[in-house]
C-alpha positions as CSV (number, residue, x, y, z in Angstrom):
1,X,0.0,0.0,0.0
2,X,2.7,2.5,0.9
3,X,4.7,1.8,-2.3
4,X,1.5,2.5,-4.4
5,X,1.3,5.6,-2.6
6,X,4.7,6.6,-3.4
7,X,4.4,5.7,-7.3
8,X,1.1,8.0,-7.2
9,X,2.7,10.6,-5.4
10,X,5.4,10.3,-8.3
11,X,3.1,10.5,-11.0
12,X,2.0,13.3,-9.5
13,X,5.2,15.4,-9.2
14,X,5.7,14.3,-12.7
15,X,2.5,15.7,-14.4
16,X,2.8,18.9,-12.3
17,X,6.6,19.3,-13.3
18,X,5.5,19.0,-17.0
19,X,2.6,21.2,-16.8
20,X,4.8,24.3,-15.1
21,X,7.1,23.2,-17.7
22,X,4.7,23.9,-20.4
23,X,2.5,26.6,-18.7
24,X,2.1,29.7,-21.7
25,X,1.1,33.3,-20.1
26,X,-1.3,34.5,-23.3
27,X,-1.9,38.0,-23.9
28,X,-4.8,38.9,-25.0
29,X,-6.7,42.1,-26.8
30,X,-10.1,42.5,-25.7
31,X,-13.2,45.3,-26.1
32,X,-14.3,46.4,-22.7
33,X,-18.0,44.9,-23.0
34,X,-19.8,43.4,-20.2
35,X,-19.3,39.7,-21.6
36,X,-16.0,40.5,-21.8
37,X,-15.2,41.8,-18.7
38,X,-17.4,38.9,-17.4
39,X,-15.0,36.2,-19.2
40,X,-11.9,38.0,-17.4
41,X,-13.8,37.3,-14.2
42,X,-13.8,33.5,-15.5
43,X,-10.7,32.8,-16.3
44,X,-9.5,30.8,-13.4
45,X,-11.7,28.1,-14.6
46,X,-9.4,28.0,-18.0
47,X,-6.0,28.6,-16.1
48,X,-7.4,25.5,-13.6
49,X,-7.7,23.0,-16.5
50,X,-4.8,24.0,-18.3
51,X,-2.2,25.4,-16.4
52,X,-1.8,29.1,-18.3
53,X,-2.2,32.0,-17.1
54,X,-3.8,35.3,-19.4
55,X,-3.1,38.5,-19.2
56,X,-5.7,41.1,-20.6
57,X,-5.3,44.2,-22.6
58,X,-8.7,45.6,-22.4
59,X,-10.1,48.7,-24.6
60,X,-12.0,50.7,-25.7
61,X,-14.1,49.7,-28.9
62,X,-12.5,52.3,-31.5
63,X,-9.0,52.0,-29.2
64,X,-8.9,48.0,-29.6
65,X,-9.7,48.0,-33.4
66,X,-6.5,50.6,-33.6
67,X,-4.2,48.5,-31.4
68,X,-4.8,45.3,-32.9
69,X,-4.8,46.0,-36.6
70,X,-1.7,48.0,-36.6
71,X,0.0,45.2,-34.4
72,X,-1.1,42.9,-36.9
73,X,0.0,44.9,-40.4
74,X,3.7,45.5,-38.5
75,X,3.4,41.8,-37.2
76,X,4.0,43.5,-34.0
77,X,3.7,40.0,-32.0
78,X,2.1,42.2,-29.0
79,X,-1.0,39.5,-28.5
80,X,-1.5,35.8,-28.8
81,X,-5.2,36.6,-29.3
82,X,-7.4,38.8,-30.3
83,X,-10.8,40.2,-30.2
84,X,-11.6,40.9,-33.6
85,X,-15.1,40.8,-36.0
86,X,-16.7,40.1,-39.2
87,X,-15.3,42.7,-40.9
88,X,-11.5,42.0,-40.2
89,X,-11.7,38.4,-40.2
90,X,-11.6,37.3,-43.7
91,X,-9.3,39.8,-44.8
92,X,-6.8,39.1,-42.7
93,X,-6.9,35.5,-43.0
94,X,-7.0,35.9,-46.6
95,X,-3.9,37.6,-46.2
96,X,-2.4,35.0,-43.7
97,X,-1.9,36.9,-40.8
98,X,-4.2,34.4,-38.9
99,X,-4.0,30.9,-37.7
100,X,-6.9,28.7,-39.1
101,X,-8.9,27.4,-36.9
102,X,-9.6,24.0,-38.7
103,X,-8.0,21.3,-36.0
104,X,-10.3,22.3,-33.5
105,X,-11.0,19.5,-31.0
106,X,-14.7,17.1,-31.7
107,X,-16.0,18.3,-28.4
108,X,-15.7,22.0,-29.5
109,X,-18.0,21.0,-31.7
110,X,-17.6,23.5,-35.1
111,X,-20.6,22.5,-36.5
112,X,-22.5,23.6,-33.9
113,X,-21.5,27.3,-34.7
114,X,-24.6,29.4,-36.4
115,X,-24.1,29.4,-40.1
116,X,-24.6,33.0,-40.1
117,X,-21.5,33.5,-37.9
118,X,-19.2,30.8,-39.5
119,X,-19.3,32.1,-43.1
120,X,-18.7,35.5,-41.5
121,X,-15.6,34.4,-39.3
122,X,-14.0,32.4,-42.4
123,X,-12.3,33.2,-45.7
124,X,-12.6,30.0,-48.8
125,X,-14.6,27.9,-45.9
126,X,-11.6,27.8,-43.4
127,X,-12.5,29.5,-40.3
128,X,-9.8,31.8,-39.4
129,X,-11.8,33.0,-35.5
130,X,-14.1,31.8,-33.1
131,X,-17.6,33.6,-32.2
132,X,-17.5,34.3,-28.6
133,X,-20.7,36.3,-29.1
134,X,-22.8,36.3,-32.0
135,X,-25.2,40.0,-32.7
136,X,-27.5,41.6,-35.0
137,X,-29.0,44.8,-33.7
138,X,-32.7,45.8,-32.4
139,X,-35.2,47.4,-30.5
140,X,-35.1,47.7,-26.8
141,X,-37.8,49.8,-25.3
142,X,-39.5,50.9,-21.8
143,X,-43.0,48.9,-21.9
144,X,-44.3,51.7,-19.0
145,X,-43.4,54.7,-20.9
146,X,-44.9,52.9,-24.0
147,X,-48.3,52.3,-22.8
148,X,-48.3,55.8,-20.9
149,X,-47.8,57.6,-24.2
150,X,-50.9,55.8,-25.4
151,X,-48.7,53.5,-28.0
152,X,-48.3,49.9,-28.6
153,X,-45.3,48.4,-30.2
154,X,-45.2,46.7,-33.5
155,X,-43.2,43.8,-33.4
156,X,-41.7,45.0,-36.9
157,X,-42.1,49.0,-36.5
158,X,-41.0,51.5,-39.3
159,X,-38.9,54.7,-38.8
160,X,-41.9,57.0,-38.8
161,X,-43.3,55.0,-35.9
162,X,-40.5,54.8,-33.9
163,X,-39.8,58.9,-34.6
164,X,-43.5,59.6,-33.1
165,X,-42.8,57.0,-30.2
166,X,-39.8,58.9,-29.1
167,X,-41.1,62.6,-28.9
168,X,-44.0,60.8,-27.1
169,X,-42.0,59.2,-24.9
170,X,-39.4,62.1,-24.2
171,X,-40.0,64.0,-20.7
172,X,-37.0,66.3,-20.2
173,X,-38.4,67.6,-16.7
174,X,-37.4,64.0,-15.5
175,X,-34.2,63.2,-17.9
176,X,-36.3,60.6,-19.7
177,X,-35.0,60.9,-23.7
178,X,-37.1,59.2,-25.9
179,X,-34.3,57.4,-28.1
180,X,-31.1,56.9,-27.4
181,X,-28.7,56.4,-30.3
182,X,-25.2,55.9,-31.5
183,X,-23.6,59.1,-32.4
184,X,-19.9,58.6,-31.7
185,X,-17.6,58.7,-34.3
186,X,-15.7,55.2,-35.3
187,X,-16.2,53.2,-38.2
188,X,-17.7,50.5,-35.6
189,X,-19.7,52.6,-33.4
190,X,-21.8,55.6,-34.7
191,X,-20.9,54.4,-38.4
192,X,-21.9,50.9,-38.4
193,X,-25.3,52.3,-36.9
194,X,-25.9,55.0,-39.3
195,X,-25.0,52.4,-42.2
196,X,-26.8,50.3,-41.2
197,X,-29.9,52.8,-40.5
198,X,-29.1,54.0,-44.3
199,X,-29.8,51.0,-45.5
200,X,-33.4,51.3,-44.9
201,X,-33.7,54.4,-46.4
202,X,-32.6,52.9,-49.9
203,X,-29.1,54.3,-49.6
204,X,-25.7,52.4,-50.0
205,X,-21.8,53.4,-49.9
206,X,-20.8,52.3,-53.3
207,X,-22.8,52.0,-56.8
208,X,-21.6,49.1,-58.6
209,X,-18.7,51.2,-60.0
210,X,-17.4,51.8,-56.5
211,X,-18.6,55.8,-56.9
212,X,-19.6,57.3,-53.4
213,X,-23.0,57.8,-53.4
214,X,-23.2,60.4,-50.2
215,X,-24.2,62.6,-52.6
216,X,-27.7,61.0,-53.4
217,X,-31.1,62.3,-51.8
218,X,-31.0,58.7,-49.7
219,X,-28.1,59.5,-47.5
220,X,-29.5,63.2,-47.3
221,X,-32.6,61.6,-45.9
222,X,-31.0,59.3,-43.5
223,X,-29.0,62.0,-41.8
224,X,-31.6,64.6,-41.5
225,X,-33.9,62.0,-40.1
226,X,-31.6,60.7,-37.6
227,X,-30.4,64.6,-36.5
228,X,-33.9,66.1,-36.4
229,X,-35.3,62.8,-34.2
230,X,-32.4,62.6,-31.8
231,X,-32.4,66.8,-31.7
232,X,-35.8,66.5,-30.7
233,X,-36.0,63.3,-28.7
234,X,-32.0,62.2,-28.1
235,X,-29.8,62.8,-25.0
236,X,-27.2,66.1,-24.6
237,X,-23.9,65.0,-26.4
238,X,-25.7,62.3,-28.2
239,X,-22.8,62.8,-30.9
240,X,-20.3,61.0,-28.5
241,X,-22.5,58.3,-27.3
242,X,-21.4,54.7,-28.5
243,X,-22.5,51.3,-27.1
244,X,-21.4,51.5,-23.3
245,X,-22.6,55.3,-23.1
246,X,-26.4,54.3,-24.1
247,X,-26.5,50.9,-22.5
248,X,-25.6,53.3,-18.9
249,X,-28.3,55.6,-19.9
250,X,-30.9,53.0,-20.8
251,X,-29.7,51.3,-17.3
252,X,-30.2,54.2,-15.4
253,X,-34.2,55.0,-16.4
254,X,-33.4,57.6,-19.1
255,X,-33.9,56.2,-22.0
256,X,-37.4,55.3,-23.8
257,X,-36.1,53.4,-26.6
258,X,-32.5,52.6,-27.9
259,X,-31.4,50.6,-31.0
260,X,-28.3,48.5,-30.5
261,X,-26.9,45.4,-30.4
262,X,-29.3,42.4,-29.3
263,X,-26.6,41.6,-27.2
264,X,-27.1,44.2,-24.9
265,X,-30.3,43.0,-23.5
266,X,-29.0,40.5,-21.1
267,X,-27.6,44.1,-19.1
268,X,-30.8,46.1,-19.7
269,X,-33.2,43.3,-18.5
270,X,-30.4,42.7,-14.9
271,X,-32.1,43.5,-12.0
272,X,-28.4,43.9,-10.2
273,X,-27.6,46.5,-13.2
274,X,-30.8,47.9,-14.6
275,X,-33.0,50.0,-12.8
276,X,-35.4,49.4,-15.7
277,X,-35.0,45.8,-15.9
278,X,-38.5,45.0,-15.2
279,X,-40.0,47.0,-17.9
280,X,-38.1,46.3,-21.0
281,X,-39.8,45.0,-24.3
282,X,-38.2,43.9,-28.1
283,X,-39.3,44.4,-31.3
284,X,-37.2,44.1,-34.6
285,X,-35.2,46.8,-36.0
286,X,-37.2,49.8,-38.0
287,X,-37.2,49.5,-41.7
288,X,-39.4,52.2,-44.6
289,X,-40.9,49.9,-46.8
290,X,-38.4,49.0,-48.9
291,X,-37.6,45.7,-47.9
292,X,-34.4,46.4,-46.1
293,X,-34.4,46.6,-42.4
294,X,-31.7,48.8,-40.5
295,X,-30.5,45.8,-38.8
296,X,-26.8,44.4,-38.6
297,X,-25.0,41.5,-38.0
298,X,-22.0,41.0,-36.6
299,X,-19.6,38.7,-34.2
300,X,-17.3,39.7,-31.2
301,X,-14.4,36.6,-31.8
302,X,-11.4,35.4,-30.9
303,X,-8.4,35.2,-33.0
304,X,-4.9,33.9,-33.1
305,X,-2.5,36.5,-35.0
306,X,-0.1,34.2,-36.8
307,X,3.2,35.5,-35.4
308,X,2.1,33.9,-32.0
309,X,5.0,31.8,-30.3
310,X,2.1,30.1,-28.0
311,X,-0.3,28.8,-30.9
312,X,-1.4,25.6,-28.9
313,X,-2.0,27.3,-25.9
314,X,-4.1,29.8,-28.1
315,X,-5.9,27.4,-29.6
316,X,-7.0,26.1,-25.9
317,X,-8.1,29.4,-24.8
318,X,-10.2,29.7,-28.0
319,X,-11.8,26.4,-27.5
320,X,-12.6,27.4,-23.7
321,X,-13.8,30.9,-24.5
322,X,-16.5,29.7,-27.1
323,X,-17.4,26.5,-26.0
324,X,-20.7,25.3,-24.7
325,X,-19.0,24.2,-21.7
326,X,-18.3,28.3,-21.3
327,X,-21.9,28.8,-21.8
328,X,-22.6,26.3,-19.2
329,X,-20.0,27.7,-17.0
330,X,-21.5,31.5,-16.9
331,X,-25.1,30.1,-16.5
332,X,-24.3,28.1,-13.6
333,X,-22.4,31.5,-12.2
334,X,-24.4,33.9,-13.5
335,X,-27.8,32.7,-14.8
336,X,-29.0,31.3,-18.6
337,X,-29.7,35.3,-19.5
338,X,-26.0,36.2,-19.1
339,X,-24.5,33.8,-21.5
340,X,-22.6,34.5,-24.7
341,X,-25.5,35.1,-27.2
342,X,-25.6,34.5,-31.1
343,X,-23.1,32.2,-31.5
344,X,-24.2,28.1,-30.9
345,X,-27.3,26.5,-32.5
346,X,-27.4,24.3,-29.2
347,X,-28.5,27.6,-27.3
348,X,-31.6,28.2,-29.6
349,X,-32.8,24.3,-28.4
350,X,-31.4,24.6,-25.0
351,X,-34.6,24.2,-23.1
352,X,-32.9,26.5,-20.3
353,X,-32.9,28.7,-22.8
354,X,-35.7,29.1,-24.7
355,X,-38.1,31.0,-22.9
356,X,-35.4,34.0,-22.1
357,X,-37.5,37.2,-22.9
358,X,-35.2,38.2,-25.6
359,X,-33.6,35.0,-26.7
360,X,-36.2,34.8,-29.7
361,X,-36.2,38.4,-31.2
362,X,-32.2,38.0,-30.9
363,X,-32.4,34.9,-32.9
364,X,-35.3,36.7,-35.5
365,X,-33.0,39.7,-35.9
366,X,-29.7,37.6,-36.5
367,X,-31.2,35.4,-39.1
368,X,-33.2,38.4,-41.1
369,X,-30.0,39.7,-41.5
370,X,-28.7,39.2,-45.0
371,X,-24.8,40.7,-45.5
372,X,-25.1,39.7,-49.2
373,X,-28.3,41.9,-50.1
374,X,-28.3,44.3,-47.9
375,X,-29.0,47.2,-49.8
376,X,-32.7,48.3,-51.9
377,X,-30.1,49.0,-54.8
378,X,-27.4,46.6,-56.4
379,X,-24.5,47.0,-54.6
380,X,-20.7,45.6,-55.3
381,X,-19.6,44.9,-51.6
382,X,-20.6,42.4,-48.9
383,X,-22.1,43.6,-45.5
384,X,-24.3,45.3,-43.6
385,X,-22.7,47.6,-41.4
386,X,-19.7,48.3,-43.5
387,X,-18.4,47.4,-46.5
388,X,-16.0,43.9,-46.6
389,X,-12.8,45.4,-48.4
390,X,-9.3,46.5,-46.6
391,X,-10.0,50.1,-46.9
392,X,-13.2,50.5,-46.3
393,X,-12.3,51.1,-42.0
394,X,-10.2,54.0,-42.8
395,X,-12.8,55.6,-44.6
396,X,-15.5,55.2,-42.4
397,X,-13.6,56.5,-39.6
398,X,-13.1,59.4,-41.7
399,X,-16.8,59.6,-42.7
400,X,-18.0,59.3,-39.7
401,X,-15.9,62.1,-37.7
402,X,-17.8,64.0,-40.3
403,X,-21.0,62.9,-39.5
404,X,-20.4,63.3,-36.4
405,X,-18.8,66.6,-36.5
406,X,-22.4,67.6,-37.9
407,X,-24.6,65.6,-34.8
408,X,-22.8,68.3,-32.7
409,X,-23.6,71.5,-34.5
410,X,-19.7,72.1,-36.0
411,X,-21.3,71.9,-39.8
412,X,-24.2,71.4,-41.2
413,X,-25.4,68.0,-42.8
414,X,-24.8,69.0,-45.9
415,X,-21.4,70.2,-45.8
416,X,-20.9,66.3,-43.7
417,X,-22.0,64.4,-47.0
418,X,-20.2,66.7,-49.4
419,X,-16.7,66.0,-47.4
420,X,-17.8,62.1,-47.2
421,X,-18.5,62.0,-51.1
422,X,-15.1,64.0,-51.5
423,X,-12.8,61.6,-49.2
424,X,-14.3,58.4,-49.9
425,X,-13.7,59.3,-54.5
426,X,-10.3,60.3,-53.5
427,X,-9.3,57.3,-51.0
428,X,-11.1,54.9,-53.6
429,X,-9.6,56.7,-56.6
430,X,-6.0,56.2,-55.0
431,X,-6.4,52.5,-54.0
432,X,-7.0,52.1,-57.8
433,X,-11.1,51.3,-57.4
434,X,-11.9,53.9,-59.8
């Protein structure tokens, strides 16, 4: 008995010696959303089971998409993974600065992944990034302020309806805004939305010649709309508001309706983070008419830069991070409303699941979304929210500090599309598009 004990005791030393031997410390690039920051919380569970440690570099939206794509064109080496989306992915696995991610383990489970998310996370049907979050974009909106402006919410509204519902709603004695939107500038933040919002209005970046078409009465509507409603119904400084700055808002009572990602419902509807959270209703994203609703689609994911010197430790963390047993993990901590959304067809079945008050008009909005028709006219780019070629995030940015710069009151609409129409021919001209 006591020499068993001594050969297990052995064994022991053994395994632990080899796993310190092999221990990786990743470093990773993150956004500082709330599933995010929840996964950091996590992360002992991963370091338990496999002996690594992580250390995180966590930013903000337009700060992370900065840091990571210039580390990635200088092959910087600065992360082993990073948070990345839709539009970046197939790009830069195209170009081969990522790992593909086509060894992952059975359990993981790839096939399991929503179709929608897969064919946006891969480049010639190699995934090149996992979802750890899956999103389109809809409406979340204060039930009791609904009803007491005498309104009822379509489950598929249009623009006009949801302009009336907000100056109903809006009660500036008590800080209640009717709508609370995205102005910020970013390609990502305040852009994707107003893209996405022009989309619905008939408008589109690029004619099939790839000609800026800011110039066309479609993007004059869209803008004008979207000033003159959030002038009238919006929050102060609405023109630096992004994702985090609305979702406090909405969180904090002063908010009657905001359009955003789906994935943001899981905060609004938290009783330990919402003081709204038992009043909060869904409906799909507004659209005019034309066939084309204003919603995106899109996936927070996790990437392996190809320079890494820790690519099966990578590799693990990617498997943990987007895993059902991850999802499993954060419901048994946190409760089947706080898992990763979007990403898993399992989740959609998952009886625990299924009767989540949003978990339905999440899956709705995610599957209406269509990245290769998503304009009224012909259009010679894929996506919703932006436009899937290499220098389409430069421009936006640019764009969008324009529109932007007009939200605040620095120029008028006008002058915004005439500069966007000007910078996008030249940047498009010069990349040899034209």
């Amino acid at each position: 008995m006591q020499l068993k004990k001594l050969v297990v005791a052995a064994a022991s030393v053994t395994l632990l010696s080899t796993s310190l031997a092999t221990a990786e410390t990743l470093t990773i690039a993150t956004v500082n959303n709330g599933d995010m920051i929840r996964m950091q919380g996590l992360t002992d569970d991963f370091t338990a089971k496999t002996g690594h440690n992580v250390e995180w570099v966590t930013l903000e939206e337009n700060v992370l998409r900065q840091r990571v794509t210039t580390d990635i064109t200088t092959k910087g080496g600065a992360f082993d993974i990073m948070t990345i989306g839709m539009y970046e992915t197939p790009i830069w696995g195209k170009n081969g600065w990522l790992v593909p991610l086509d060894d992952l383990s059975a359990d993981y489970n790839v096939g399991d992944i929503l179709p929608a998310m897969a064919g946006g996370l891969s480049h010639d049907g190699t995934l090149f990034a996992a979802p750890f979050y899956g999103e389109s974009s809809m409406i979340m909106y204060r039930t009791d302020l609904m009803e007491k402006a005498g309104l009822t919410m379509p489950k598929a509204p249009s623009w006009a309806f949801i302009a009336k519902a907000a100056r109903e709603m809006t009660d500036r004695d008590n800080e209640i805004n009717g709508i609370c939107l995205r102005g910020k500038a970013g390609w990502g933040e305040g852009g994707a939305f107003i893209t996405a919002m022009s989309n619905s209005f008939g408008a589109r970046w690029f004619d099939e010649n790839w000609n800026a078409q800011f110039d066309t009465r479609e993007w004059s509507d869209t803008l004008n709309f979207y000033f003159n409603m959030m002038s009238d119904s919006g929050p102060a400084g609405f023109a630096t508001n992004g994702f985090n700055e609305n979702l406090s808002l909405f969180q904090q009572g002063k908010c009657g309706m905001w359009i955003d990602a789906t994935v943001a419902a899981s905060f609004v509807t938290n009783p330990n983070d919402s003081t709204v959270a038992d009043s909060v209703g869904f409906a799909l994203a507004p659209d005019n008419g034309m066939g084309v609703r204003s919603n995106w689609l899109w996936a927070w994911a996790l990437a392996i830069p190809a320079g890494t010197q820790k690519e099966e430790a990578a590799k693990q963390f990617v498997e943990w991070a987007t895993s059902n047993g991850y999802i499993e993990l954060v419901a048994e901590n946190e409760g089947w409303a706080n898992v990763p959304p979007g990403a898993r067809i399992s989740l959609y079945e998952n009886a625990n699941y299924k009767d989540i008050p949003f978990a339905k008009m999440t899956l709705e909005s995610i599957l209406s979304a269509d990245p290769n028709n998503s304009t009224v006219d012909a259009s010679p780019y894929v996506g919703i929210q932006f436009a899937a070629i290499p220098e389409f995030a430069g421009i936006a940015t640019d764009v969008s500090q324009e529109f932007s710069a007009a939200y605040a009151g620095q120029q008028t609409i006008a002058e915004a599309l005439a500069k966007a129409q000007a910078l996008t021919n030249d940047a498009m001209e010069a990349a040899g598009y034209r």
